[in-house]
Kinemage of the C-alpha trace (Angstrom):
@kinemage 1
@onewidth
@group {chain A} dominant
@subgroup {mainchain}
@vectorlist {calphas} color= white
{ca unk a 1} P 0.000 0.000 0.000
{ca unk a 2} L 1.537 3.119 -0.918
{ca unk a 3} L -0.013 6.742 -1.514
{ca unk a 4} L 1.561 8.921 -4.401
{ca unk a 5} L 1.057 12.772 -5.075
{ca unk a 6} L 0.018 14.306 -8.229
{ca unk a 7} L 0.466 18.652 -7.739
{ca unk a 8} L -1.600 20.805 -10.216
{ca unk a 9} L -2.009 24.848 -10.167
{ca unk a 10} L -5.284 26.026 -8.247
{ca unk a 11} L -8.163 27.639 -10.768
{ca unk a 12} L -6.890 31.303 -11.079
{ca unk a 13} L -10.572 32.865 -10.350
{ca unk a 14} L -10.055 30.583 -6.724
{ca unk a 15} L -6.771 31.591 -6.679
{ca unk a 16} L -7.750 35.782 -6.407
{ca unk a 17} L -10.540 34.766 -4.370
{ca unk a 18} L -7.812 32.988 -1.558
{ca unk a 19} L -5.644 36.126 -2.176
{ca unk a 20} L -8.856 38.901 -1.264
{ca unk a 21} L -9.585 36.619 1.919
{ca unk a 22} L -5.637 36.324 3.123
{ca unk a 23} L -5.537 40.326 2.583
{ca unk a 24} L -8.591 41.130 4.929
{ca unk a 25} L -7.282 38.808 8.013
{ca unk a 26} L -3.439 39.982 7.380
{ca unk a 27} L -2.698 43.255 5.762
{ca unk a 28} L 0.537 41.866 5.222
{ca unk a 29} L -0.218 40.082 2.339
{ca unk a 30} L 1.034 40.338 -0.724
{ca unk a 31} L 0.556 37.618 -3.164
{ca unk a 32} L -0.547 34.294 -3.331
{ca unk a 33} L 0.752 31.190 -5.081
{ca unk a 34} L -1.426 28.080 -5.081
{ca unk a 35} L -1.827 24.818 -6.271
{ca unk a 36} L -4.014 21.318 -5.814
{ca unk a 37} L -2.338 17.998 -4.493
{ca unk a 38} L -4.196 14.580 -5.523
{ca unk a 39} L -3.284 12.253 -2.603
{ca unk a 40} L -4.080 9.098 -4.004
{ca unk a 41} L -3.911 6.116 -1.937
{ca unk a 42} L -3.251 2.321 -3.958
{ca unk a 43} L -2.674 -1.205 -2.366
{ca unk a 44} L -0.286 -2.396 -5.400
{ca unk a 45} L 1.866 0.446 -6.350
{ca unk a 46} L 3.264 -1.805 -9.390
{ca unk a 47} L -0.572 -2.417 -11.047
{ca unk a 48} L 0.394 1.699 -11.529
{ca unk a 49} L 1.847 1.263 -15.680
{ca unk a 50} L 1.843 3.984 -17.915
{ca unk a 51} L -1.677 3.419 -19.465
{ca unk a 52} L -3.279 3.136 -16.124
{ca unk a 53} L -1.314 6.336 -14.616
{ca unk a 54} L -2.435 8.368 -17.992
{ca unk a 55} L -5.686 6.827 -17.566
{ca unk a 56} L -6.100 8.158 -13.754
{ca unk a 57} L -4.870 11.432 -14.784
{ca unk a 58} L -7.901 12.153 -17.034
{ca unk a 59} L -9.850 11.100 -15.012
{ca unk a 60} L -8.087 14.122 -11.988
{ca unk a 61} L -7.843 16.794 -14.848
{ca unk a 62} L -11.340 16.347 -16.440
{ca unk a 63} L -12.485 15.555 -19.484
{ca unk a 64} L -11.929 19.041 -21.013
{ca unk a 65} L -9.225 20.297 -19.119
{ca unk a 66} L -5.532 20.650 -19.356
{ca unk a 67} L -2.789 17.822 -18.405
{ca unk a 68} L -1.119 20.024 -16.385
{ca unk a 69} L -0.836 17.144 -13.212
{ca unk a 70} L 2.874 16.856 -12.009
{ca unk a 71} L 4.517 14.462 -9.733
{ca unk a 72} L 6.607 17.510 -7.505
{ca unk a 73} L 5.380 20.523 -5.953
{ca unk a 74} L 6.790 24.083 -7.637
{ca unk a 75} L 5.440 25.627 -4.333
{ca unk a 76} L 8.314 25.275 -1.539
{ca unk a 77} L 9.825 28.718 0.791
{ca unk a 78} L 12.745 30.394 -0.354
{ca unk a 79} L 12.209 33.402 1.245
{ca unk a 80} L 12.085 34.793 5.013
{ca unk a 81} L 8.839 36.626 4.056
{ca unk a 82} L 6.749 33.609 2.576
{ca unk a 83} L 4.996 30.984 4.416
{ca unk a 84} L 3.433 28.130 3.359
{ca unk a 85} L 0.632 25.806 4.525
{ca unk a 86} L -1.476 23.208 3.305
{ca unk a 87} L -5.209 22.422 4.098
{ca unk a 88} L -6.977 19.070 3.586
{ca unk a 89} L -9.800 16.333 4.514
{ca unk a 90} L -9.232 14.914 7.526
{ca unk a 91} L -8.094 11.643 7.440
{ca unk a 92} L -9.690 9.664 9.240
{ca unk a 93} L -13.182 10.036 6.681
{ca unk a 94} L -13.252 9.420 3.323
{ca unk a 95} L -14.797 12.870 1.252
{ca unk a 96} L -18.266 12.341 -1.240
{ca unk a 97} L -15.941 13.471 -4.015
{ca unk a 98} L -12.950 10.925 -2.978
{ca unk a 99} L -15.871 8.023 -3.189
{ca unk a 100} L -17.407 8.859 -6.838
{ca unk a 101} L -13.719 9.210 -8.042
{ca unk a 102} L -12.814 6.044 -6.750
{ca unk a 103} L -15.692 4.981 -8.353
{ca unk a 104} L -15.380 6.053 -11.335
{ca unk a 105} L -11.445 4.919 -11.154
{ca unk a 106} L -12.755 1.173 -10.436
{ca unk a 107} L -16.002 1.271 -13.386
{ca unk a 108} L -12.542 1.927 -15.774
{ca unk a 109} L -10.107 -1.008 -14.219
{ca unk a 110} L -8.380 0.429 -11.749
{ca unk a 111} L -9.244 -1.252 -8.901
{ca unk a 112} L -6.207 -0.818 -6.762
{ca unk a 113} L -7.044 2.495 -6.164
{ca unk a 114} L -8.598 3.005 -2.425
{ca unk a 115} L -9.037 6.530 -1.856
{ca unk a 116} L -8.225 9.733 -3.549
{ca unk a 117} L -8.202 12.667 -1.552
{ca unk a 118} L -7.409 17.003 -2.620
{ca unk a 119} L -5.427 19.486 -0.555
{ca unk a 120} L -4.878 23.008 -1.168
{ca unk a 121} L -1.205 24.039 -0.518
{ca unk a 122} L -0.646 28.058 -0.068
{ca unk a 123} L 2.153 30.005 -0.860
{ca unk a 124} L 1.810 33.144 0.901
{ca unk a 125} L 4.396 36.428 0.237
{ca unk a 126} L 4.341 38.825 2.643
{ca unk a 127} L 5.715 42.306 3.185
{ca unk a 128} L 7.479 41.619 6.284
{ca unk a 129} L 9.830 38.928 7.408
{ca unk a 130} L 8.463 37.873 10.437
{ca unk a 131} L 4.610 36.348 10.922
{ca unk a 132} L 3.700 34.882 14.047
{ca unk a 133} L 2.267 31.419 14.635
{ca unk a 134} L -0.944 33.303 16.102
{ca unk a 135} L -0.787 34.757 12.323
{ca unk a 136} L -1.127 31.861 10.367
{ca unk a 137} L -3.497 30.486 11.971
{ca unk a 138} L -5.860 33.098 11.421
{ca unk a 139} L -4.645 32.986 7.629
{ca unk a 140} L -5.693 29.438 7.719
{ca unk a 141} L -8.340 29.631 9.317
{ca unk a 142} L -10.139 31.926 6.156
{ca unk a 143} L -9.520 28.696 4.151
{ca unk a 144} L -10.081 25.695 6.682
{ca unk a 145} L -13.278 24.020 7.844
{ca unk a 146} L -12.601 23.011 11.109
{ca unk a 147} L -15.058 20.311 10.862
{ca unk a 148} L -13.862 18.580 7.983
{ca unk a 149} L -10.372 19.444 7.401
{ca unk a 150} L -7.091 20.069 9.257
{ca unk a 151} L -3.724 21.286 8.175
{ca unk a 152} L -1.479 18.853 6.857
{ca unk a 153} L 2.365 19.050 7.737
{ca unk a 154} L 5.436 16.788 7.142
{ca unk a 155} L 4.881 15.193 10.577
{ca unk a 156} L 0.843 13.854 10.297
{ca unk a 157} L 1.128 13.447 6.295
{ca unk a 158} L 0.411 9.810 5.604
{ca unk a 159} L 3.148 8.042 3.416
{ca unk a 160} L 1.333 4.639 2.597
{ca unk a 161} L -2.025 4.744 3.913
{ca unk a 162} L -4.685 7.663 5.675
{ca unk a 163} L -4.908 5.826 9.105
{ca unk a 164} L -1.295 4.803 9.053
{ca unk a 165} L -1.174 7.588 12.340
{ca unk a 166} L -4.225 6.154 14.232
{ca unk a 167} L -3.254 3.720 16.550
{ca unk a 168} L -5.573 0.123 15.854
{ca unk a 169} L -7.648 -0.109 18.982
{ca unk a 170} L -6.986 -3.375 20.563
{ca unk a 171} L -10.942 -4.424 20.422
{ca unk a 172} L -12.753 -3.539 17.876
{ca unk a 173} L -16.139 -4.404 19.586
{ca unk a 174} L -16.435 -5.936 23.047
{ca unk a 175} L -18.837 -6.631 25.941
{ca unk a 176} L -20.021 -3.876 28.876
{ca unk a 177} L -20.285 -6.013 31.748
{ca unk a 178} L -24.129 -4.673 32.575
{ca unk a 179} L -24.965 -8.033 34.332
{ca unk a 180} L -22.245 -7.823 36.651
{ca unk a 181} L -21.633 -4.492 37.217
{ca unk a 182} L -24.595 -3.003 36.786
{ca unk a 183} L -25.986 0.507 35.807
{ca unk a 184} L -21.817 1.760 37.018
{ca unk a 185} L -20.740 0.083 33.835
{ca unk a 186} L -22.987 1.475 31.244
{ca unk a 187} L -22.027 4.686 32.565
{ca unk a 188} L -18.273 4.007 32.155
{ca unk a 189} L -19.352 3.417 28.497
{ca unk a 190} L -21.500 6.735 28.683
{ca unk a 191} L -18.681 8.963 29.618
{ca unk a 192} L -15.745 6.986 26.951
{ca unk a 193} L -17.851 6.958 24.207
{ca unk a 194} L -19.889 10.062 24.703
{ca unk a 195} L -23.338 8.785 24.316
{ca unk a 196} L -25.033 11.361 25.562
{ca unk a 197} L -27.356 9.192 28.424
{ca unk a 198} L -28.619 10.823 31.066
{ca unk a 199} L -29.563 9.110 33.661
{ca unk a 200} L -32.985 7.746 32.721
{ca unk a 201} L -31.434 6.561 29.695
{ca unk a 202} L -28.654 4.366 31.894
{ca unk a 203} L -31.586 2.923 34.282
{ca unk a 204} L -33.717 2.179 30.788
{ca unk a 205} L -30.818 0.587 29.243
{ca unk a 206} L -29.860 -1.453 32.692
{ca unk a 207} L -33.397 -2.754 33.225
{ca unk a 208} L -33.176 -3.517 29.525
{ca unk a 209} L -29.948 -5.905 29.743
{ca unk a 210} L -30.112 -6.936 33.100
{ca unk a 211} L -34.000 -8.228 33.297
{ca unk a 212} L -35.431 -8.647 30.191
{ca unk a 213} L -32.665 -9.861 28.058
{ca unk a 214} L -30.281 -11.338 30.909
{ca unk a 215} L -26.791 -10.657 28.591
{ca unk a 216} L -24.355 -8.109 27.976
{ca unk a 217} L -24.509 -5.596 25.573
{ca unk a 218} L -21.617 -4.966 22.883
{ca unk a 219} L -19.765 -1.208 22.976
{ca unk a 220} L -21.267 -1.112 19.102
{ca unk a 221} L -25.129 -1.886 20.766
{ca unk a 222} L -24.606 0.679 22.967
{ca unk a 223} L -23.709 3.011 20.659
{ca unk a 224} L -26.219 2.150 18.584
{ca unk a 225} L -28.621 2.499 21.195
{ca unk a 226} L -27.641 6.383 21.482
{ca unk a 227} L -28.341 6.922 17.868
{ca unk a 228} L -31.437 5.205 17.329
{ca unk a 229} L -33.629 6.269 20.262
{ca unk a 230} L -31.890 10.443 20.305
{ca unk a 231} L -34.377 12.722 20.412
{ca unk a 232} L -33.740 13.473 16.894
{ca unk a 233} L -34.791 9.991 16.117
{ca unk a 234} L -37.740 8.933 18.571
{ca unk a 235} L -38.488 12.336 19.716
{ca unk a 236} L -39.268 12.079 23.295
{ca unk a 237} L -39.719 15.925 24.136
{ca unk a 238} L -41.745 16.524 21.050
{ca unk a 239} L -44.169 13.377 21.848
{ca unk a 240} L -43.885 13.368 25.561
{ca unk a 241} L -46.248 14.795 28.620
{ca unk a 242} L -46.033 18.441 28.827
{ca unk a 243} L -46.927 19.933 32.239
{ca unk a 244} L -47.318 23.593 32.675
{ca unk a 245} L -47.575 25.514 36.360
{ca unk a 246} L -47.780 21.664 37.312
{ca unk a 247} L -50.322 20.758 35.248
{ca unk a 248} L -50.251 18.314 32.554
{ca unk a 249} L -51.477 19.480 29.400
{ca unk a 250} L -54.302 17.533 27.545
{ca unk a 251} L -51.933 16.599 24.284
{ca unk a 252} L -47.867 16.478 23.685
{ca unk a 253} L -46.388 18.873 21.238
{ca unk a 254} L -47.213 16.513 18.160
{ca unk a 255} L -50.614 15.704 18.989
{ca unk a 256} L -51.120 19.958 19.036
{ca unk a 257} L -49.745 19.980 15.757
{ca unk a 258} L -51.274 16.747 14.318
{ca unk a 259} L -54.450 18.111 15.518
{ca unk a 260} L -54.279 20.818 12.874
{ca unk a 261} L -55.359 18.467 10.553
{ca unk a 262} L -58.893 18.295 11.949
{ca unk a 263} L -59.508 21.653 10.324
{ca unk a 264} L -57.489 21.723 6.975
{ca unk a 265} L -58.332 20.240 3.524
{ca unk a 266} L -58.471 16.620 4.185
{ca unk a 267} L -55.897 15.859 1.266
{ca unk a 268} L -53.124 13.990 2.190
{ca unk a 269} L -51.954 11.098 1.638
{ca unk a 270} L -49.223 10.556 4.042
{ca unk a 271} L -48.945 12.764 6.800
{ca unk a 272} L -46.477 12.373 9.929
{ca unk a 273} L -45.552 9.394 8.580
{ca unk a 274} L -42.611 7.874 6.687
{ca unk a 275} L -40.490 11.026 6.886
{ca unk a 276} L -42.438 12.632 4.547
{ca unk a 277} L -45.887 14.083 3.293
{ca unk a 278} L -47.880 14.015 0.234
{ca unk a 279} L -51.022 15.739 -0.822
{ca unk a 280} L -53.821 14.180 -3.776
{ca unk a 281} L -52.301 14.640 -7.000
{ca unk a 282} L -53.338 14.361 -10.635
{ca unk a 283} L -53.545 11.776 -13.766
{ca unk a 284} L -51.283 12.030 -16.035
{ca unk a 285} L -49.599 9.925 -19.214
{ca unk a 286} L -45.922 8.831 -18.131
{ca unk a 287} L -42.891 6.851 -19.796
{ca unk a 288} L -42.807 3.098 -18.394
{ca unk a 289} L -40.448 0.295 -19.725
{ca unk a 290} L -41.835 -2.611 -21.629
{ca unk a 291} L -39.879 -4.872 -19.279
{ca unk a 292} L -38.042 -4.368 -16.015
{ca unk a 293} L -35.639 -7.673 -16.794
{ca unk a 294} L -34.381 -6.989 -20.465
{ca unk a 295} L -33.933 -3.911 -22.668
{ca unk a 296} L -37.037 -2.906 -24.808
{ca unk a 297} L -39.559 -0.016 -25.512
{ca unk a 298} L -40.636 2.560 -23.692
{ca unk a 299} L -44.730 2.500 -23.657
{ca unk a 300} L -46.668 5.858 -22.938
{ca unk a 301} L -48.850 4.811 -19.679
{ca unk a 302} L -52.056 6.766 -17.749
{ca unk a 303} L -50.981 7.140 -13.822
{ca unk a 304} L -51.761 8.766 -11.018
{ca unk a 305} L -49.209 10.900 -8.769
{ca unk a 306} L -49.471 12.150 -5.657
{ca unk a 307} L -47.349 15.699 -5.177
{ca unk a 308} L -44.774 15.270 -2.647
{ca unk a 309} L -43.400 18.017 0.057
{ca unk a 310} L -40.854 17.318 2.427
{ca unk a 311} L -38.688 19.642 4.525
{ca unk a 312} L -36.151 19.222 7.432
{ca unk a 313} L -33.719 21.705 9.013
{ca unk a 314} L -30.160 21.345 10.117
{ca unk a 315} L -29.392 24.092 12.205
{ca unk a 316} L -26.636 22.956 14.438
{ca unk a 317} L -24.266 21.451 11.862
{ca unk a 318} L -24.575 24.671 9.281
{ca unk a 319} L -23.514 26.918 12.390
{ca unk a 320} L -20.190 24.945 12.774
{ca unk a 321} L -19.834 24.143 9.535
{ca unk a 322} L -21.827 25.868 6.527
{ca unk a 323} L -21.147 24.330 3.427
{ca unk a 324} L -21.129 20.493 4.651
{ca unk a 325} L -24.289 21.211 6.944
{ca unk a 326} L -25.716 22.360 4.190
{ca unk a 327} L -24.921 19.689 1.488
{ca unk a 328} L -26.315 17.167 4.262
{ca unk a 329} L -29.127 18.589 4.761
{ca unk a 330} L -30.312 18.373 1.733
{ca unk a 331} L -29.299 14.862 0.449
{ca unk a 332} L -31.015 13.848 3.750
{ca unk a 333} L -34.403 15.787 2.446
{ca unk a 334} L -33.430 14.205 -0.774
{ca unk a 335} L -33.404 11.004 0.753
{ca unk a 336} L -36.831 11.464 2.405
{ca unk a 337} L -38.442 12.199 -1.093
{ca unk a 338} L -37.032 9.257 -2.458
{ca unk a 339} L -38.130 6.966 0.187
{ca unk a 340} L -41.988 7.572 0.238
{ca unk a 341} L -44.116 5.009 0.455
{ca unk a 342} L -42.319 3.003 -2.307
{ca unk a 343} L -40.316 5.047 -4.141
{ca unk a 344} L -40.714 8.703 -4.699
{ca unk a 345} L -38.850 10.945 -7.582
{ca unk a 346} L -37.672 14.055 -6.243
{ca unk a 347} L -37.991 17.362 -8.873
{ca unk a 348} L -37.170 20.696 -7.211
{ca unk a 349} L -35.595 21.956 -4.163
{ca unk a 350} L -36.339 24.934 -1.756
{ca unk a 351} L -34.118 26.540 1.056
{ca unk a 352} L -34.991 28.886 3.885
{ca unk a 353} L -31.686 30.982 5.299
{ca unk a 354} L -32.200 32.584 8.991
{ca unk a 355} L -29.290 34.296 10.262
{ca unk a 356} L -27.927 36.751 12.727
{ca unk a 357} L -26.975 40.205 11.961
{ca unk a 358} L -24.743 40.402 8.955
{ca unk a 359} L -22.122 43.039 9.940
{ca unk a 360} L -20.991 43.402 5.687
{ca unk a 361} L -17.643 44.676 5.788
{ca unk a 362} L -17.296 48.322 4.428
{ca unk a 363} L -21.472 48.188 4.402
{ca unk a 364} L -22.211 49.824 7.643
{ca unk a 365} L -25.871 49.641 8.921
{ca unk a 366} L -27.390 52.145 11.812
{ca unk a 367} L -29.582 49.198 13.234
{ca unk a 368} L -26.903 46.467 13.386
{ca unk a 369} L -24.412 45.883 16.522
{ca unk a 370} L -21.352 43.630 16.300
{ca unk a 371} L -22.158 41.342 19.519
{ca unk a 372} L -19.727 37.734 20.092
{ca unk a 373} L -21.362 34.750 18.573
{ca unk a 374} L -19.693 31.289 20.014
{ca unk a 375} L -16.393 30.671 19.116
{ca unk a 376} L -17.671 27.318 17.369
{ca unk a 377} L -19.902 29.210 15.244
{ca unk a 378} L -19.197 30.754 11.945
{ca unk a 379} L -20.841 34.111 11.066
{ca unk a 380} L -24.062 35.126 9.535
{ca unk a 381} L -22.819 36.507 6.788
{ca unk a 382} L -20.190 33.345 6.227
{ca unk a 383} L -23.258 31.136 6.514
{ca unk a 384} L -25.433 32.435 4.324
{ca unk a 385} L -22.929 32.805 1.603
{ca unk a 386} L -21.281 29.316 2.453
{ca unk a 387} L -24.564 27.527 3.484
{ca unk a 388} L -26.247 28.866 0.046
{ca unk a 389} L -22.944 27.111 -2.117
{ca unk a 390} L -23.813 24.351 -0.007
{ca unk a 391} L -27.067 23.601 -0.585
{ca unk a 392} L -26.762 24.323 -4.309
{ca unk a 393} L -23.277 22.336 -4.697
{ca unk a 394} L -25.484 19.289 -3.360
{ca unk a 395} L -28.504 19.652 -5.805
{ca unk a 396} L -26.580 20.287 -8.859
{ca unk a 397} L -24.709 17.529 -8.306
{ca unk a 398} L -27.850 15.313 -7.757
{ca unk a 399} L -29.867 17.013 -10.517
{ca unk a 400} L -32.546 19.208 -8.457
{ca unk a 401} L -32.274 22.469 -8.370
{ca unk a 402} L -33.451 24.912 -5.908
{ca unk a 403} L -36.034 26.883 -7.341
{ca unk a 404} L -37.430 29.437 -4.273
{ca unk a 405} L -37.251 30.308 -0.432
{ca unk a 406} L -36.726 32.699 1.758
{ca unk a 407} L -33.560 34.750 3.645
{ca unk a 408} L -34.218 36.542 6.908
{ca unk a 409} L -31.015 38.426 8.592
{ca unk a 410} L -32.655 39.607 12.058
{ca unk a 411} L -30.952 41.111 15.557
{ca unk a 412} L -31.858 43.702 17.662
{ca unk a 413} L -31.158 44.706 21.572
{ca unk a 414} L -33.630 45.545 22.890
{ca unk a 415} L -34.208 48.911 25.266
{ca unk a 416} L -33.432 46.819 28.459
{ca unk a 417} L -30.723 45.040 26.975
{ca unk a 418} L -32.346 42.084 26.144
{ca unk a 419} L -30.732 40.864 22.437
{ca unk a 420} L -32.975 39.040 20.203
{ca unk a 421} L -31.456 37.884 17.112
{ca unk a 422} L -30.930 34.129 15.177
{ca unk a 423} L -27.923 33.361 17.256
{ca unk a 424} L -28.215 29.724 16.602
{ca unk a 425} L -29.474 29.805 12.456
{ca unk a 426} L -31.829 27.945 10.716
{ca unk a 427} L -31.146 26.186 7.442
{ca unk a 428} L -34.453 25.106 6.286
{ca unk a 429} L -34.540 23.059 3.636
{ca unk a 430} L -37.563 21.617 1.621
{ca unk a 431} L -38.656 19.813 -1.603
{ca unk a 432} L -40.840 18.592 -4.260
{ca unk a 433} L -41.666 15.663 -6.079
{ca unk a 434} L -44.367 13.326 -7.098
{ca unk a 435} L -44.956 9.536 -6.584
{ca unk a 436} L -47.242 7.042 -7.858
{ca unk a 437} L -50.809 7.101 -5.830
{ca unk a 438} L -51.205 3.242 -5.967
{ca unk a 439} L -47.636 2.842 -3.855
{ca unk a 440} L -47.852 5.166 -1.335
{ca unk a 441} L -47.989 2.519 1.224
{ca unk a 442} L -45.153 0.620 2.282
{ca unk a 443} L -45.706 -3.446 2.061
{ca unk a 444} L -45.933 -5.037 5.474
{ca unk a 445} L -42.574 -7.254 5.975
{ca unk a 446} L -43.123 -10.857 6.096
{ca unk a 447} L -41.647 -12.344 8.835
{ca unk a 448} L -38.930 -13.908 6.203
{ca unk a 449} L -37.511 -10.708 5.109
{ca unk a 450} L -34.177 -9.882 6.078
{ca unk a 451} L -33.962 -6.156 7.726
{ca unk a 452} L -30.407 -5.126 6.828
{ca unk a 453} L -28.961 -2.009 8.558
{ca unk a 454} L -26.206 -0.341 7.144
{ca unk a 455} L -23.600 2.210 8.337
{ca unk a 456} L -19.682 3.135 8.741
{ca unk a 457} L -17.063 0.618 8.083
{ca unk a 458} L -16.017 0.653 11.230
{ca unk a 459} L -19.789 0.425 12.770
{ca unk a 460} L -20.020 -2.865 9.988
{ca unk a 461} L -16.802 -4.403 10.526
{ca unk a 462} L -17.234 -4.189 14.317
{ca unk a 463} L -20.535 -5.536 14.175
């Protein structure tokens, strides 16, 4: 297993773009030299001929573009006043666009390639000789999502493979000695894996093992456990009791909201239910294949569609991280459209922005007040410009585009110093499609169907 480097210069509109960014944080700055680095990880370095290399690098350059890869850098210091840094995917997760490449590299016969990974290395000219440490990493951090990437230097580079720093953990999966220890041991578990229990959840899960199932649990149940019954998942707040001045109010949250139905057009056809909802459609004449098992025409058939909407928001992960809370929020919407009933087909996206104050640089406002977000939080304006690439990036790539929503960039203080403002934002996103009216119902299981559940390699392999 080895991992070899192809180097390539950086788009030049990107490159001005990195240069206007550097300038605002550091003054300092001069110019800008940039360039891409493939890091492209194989597990038999000698399958790597000449036809196959040329081969992989039109597949890195792009149909269209320039062969303009090179096996060296040409960015390296030579001067006191230039530093240089590069920025990358972590490596411990493999990137969407690292997985379609490899793809793509194994539809065309090369399967020894893993994983193929970009960096961004920086070449930075400034008009002093001396930049602080504190320095740079405000430079970098212009250019680095601290979610996703980290800064790649000659110590933490991998030579042969991406985990090659990560120390194997003895035991992949093992057992939490519940029935001898108790409640004590799941909490143990709690506070090295960071489940997130509280203590109902330990007593729930101990009653669980200890009584009704008399075993131990595996570390990978466990953390399965804290995935699958979250309150994003199961919801507890939004379908538990709700007591107010002590006492208990007649419905939960979701039965208030469900009840809204009682007084609305009675059209749907799925409605908190199956991650989705769907409203009486129309008939219409559709393209069907002849046959599902062997090529043949295409017939013109009368059907009846139901007119999917579906929305979620992902608030939290867009505040850390714009552009990748973004891009998963909507292939998880996606995914909701697509698994109505029994199959839906998604057509066009829409996207609600609510932010903070925006604070434009050089685009002072009376009514605005520069107030400290958390440190972990990116700013309104980054978000909205980062979280709208995002979103768009995502459905272009996917082939729905976002056709209409709504931006709303709100803060005040109040009189008595009270501030009101979308601290924490919202990144609403929503969509359309249709699906056939006759399979909007899932098909009971039979109690010979296999239920597979899928999820990391590391989950899988420890499981």
């Amino acid at each position: 297993m080895e991992i070899i480097r192809l180097f390539c210069p950086v788009e030049e509109t990107k490159r001005q773009k990195y240069l206007r960014n550097f300038k605002k944080v550091n003054p300092h700055v001069t110019s800008l030299s940039a360039e891409k680095c493939y890091h492209i990880q194989v597990s038999n370095s000698s399958a790597l001929s000449t036809e196959s290399l040329k081969l992989l690098r039109w597949i890195l350059k792009g149909p269209q573009g320039d062969d303009n890869l090179s096996t060296d850098s040409h960015l390296s210091v030579k001067l006191k006043h230039e530093t240089l840094f590069e920025i990358g995917p972590r490596f411990t997760f493999s990137t969407a666009e690292s997985t379609n490449t490899v793809s793509i590299c194994h539809n065309v016969g090369l399967k020894f390639i893993d994983r193929i990974e970009m960096s961004v290395r920086y070449l930075l000219t400034l008009d002093t000789n001396k930049i602080a440490e504190s320095e740079v990493n405000q430079l970098i951090e212009t250019v680095c999502d601290r979610m996703t990437q980290c800064r790649y230097t000659n110590e933490n580079i991998p030579k042969n493979n991406f985990f090659e720093c990560f120390t194997e953990p003895k035991k992949r999966w093992y057992y939490i000695p519940v029935m001898e220890k108790g409640a004590a041991a799941i909490r143990d578990e709690n506070t090295k894996l960071g489940l997130a229990f509280d203590e109902w959840d330990i007593n729930y899960y101990t009653r669980l093992f200890q009584s009704l199932l008399k075993r131990n649990p595996t570390n990978v149940e466990l953390f399965d456990c804290a995935q699958c019954n979250s309150e994003h998942s199961r919801h507890w707040f939004f379908r538990g009791k709700i007591f107010l001045d002590g006492v208990e109010e007649k419905q939960s949250l979701i039965e208030q909201i469900i009840d809204t139905q009682k007084s609305s057009n009675p059209n749907n056809t799925v409605k908190f239910s199956d991650n989705s909802s769907a409203i009486k459609g129309f008939t219409h004449k559709t393209l069907h294949a002849s046959s599902f098992t062997e090529c043949g025409k295409l017939e013109t058939k009368t059907v009846k569609s139901d007119l999917i909407f579906t929305a979620e928001t992902h608030n939290m992960p867009t505040a850390l991280s714009p552009f990748s809370g973004a891009t998963t929020g909507t292939g998880g919407r996606i995914r909701d459209v697509q698994s109505i009933g029994r199959g839906g087909l998604p057509i066009a996206g829409t996207v609600g922005y609510c932010v903070g104050m925006l604070n434009i640089p050089g685009y002072s406002l009376p009514y605005e007040t520069k107030l400290n977000y958390p440190a972990s939080f990116s700013t309104p304006l980054t978000i909205l410009i980062e979280a709208s690439n995002g979103t768009s990036d995502y459905g272009n790539k996917f082939g729905e585009p976002v056709v209409t929503g709504f931006t709303i960039s709100f803060g005040i203080v109040t009189e008595q110093g009270s501030r009101i403002e979308y601290v924490k934002p919202v990144l609403f996103s929503g969509g359309l499609g249709i699906a056939n009216a006759e399979q909007m119902d899932k098909i009971n299981p039979e109690k010979v169907v296999l239920h597979p559940k899928s999820s990391s390699r590391a989950v899988a392999d420890s499981s």
